[in-house]
N, C-alpha and C positions, 0 to 999 in steps of 0.2 A: 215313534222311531226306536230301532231296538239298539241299546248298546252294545256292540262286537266284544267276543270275548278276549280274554288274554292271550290265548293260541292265536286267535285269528287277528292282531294288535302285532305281536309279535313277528310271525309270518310277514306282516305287512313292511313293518320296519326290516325287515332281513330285504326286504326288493327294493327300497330305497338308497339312494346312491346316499354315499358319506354328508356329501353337502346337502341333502332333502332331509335327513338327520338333524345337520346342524341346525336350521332352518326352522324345524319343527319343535327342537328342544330350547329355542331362545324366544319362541312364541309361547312358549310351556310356560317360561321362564317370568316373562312380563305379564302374566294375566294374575298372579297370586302369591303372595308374599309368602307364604311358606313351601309352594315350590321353589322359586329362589336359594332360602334359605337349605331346603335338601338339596339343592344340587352344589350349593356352598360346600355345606357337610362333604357331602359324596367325594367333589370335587380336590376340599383343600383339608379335609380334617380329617377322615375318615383312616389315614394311613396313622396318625395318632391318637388313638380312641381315650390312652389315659390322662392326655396332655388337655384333652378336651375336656373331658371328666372335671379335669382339675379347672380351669376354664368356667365351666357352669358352676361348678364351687366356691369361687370366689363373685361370682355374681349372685349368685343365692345367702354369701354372705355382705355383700355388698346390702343386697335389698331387706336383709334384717335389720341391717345395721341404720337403717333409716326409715324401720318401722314405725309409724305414726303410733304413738302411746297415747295420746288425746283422747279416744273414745275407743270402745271395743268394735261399732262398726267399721269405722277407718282400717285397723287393724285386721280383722276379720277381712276387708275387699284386700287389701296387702297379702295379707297370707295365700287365698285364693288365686292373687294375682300369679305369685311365687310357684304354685301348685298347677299353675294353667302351663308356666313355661319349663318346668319340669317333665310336666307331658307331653309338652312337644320338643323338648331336647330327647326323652327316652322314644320315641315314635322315630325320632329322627336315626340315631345311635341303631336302635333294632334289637336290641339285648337286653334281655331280663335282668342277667347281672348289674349292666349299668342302672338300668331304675331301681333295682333294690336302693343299689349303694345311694342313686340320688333320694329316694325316697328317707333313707335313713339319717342320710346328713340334714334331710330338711327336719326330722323328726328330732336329730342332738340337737339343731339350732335352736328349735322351737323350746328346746328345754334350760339351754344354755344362755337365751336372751331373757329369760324368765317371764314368759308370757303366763298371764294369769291364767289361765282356763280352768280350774276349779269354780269362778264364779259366773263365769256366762257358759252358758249351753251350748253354745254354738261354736265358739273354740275349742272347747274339749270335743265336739264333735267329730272337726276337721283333725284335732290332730288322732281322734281313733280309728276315724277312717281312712286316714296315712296308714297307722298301724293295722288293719286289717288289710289293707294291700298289701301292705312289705310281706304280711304273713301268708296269702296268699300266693304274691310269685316266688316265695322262698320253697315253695312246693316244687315249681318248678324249676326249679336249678340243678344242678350236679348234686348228690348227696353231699359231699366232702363241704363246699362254698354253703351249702342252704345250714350245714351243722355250724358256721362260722359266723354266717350272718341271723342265724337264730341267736347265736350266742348274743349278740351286738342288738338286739332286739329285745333283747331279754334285759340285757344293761339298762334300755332304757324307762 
């Protein structure tokens, strides 16, 4: 069966009366907990992008802040954990800018909570493959913002 494209998705939803809409995006709604959750965004957060920001920041310091220090594996699925819902708040958001900046705050945290990664491989792995992202969409941003958050990169 072929999937229809986005023109032809589109087009389709335009001949759809308001409540065929409704109807089709609360079905949308109940089959996947991250559409939910973007229509949440879309819905209720979206008109405050830094209010949000700040929102994932305090739950990213939340989840440090009860970082399992017991073994490096524990930690390591923690951090991971931490790095999965940053992906999916910046996927959510849609802006480069914002994943820097969360990319970066997870990288001060990771330095600030004094995680050892000098002695396992695998920690110091995650957090320089943080740093090769942040360095990466710093390309793509506005000159002026990527000279600022290079800087704040460079700090760490």
């Amino acid at each position: 069966m072929r999937t229809p494209t986005l023109k032809e998705i589109k087009q389709e939803l335009e001949n759809l009366p308001a409540s065929g809409v409704m109807d089709l995006m609360l079905r949308l709604i109940r089959s996947r907990k991250e559409n939910k959750e973007l229509i949440s965004y879309l819905l209720f957060e979206s008109h405050n992008e830094a209010g949000y920001i700040e929102s994932i920041k305090e739950e990213i310091d939340r989840a440090f802040s009860v970082l399992p220090a017991a073994t490096r594996y524990l930690t390591k699925k923690a951090l991971r954990k931490i790095l999965r819902s940053i992906t999916k708040y910046a996927r959510q958001i849609g802006s480069k800018q914002a994943e820097v900046e969360l990319r970066i705050y997870f990288c001060k945290n990771f330095k600030t909570y004094g995680i050892r990664s000098d002695k396992n491989a695998s920690l110091q792995n995650i957090y320089l493959r943080e740093i090769k992202k942040v360095d990466g969409l710093i390309i793509l941003l506005h000159e002026d913002l990527g000279h600022d958050y290079k800087r704040m990169l460079d700090d760490l």
